[in-house]
N, C-alpha and C positions, 0 to 999 in steps of 0.2 A: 685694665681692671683696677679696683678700689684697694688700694694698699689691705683693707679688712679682706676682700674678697679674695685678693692671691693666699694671705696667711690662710685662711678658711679651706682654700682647695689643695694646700701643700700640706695643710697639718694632717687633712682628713682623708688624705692621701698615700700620703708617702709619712706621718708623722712628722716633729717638729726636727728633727733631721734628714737630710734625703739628697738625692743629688739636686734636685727642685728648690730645694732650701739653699743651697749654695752656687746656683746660677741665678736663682733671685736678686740674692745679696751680693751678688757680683755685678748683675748686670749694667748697664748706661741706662740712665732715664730715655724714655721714648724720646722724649721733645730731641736731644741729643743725639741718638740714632735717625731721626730723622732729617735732618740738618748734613749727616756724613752720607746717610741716602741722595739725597738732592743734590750733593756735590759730587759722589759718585758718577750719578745720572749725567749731570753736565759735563763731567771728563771722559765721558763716553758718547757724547753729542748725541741722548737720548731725550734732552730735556732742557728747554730754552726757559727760565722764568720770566724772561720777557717778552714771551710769546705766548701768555695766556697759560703757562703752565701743565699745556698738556704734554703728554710723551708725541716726540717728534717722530723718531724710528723705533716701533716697536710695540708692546702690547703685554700686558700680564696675563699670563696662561696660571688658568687656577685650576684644579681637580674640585669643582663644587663653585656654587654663590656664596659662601658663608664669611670667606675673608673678605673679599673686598665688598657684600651688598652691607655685613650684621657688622662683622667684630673690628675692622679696621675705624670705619666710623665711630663707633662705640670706645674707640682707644683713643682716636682723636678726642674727643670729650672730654672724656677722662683727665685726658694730659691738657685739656686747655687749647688745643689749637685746631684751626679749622680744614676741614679734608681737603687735601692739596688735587687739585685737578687732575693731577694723573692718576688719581684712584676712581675717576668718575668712567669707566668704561675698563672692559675685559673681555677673555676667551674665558671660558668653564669646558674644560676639554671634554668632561664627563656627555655633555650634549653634540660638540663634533662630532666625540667619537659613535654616540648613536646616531646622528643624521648621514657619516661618511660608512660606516659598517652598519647598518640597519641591524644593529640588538644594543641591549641596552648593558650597561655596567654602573655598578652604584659609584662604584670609587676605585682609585689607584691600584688595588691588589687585583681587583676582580678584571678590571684591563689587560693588565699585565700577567693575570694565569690566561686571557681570551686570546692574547697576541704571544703566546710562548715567548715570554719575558723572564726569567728570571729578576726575582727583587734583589737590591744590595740594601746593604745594614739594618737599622732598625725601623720598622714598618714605626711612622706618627713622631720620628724624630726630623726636625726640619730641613734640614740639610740632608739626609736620606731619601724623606718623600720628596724632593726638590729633584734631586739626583732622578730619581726613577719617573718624577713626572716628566721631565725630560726627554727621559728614555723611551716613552709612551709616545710624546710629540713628536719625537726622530724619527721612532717608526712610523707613525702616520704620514710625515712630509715625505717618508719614501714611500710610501703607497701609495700618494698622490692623493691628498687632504687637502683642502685649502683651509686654514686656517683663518677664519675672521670672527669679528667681536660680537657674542653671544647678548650683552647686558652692558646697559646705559645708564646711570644715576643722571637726572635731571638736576643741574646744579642751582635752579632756585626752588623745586620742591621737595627737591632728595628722593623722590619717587624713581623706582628701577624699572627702567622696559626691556623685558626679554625679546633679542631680538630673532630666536629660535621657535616656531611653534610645535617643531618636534622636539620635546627637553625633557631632560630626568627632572622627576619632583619627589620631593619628602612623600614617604605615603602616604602622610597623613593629610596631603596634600593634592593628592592623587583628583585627576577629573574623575567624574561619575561617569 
């Protein structure tokens, strides 16, 4: 986001003090977190940059399209640098979990009250819904889910192909 647009959602949020306001002003620049991302990835032999940049073993499990189809690109921009190829494909659990359990769940809580989950910490804090999406995926690999990659970003048009045609949509978005 636009240094104006964070001030704008933290002041009119939380005002111009907040816990928001003091993780802003702490945080590492993207560019920087990114770079300790991609060295991470490598010391964990998830990610070759000399092999085209994709993830070798492995795959981002998201609850929704929204980070890695809208906001991750959009941060990339933002920050000046172009979307590293392991953002170009993912799972969106929200759609396994309706194509492996035939109902539907909008998101993280509504899973996890259908799977007698209890949530831990704070519901939309990242490292908590991390924690619990998690916990939503264990349980399905033991149910015997297979997990594979829901959504494809074309890397010269940016265009995303859903590779599910059973999937949750925005309602507003809903087929007729």
């Amino acid at each position: 986001m636009s240094e104006q647009s964070v001030n704008k959602y933290i002041e009119g949020k939380y005002g111009e003090i907040g816990v928001d306001r003091v993780w802003h002003d702490t945080a590492q620049p993207f560019k920087e977190v990114m770079q300790q991302f991609e060295a991470w990835l490598s010391q964990h032999n998830l990610w070759e940059k000399e092999r085209g940049g994709r993830l070798t073993r492995g795959a981002f499990v998201t609850c929704g399209n929204w980070d890695l189809k809208t906001k991750i690109p959009q941060q990339c921009e933002v920050s000046g640098i172009k979307l590293p190829p392991y953002f170009m494909e993912w799972i969106n659990l929200k759609d396994v979990y309706l194509n492996f359990y035939g109902r539907e769940a909008r998101g993280m809580m509504s899973m996890m009250k259908q799977l007698e989950i209890p949530s831990l910490g704070c519901h939309h804090l990242g490292i908590d819904d991390s924690k619990n999406i998690a916990r939503v995926l264990q349980r399905m690999l033991v149910d015997g889910a297979l997990m594979q990659v829901t959504a494809k970003r074309n890397p010269v048009s940016q265009k995303v192909e859903f590779l599910f045609e059973n999937r949750i949509q925005h309602p507003s978005r809903q087929r007729q």
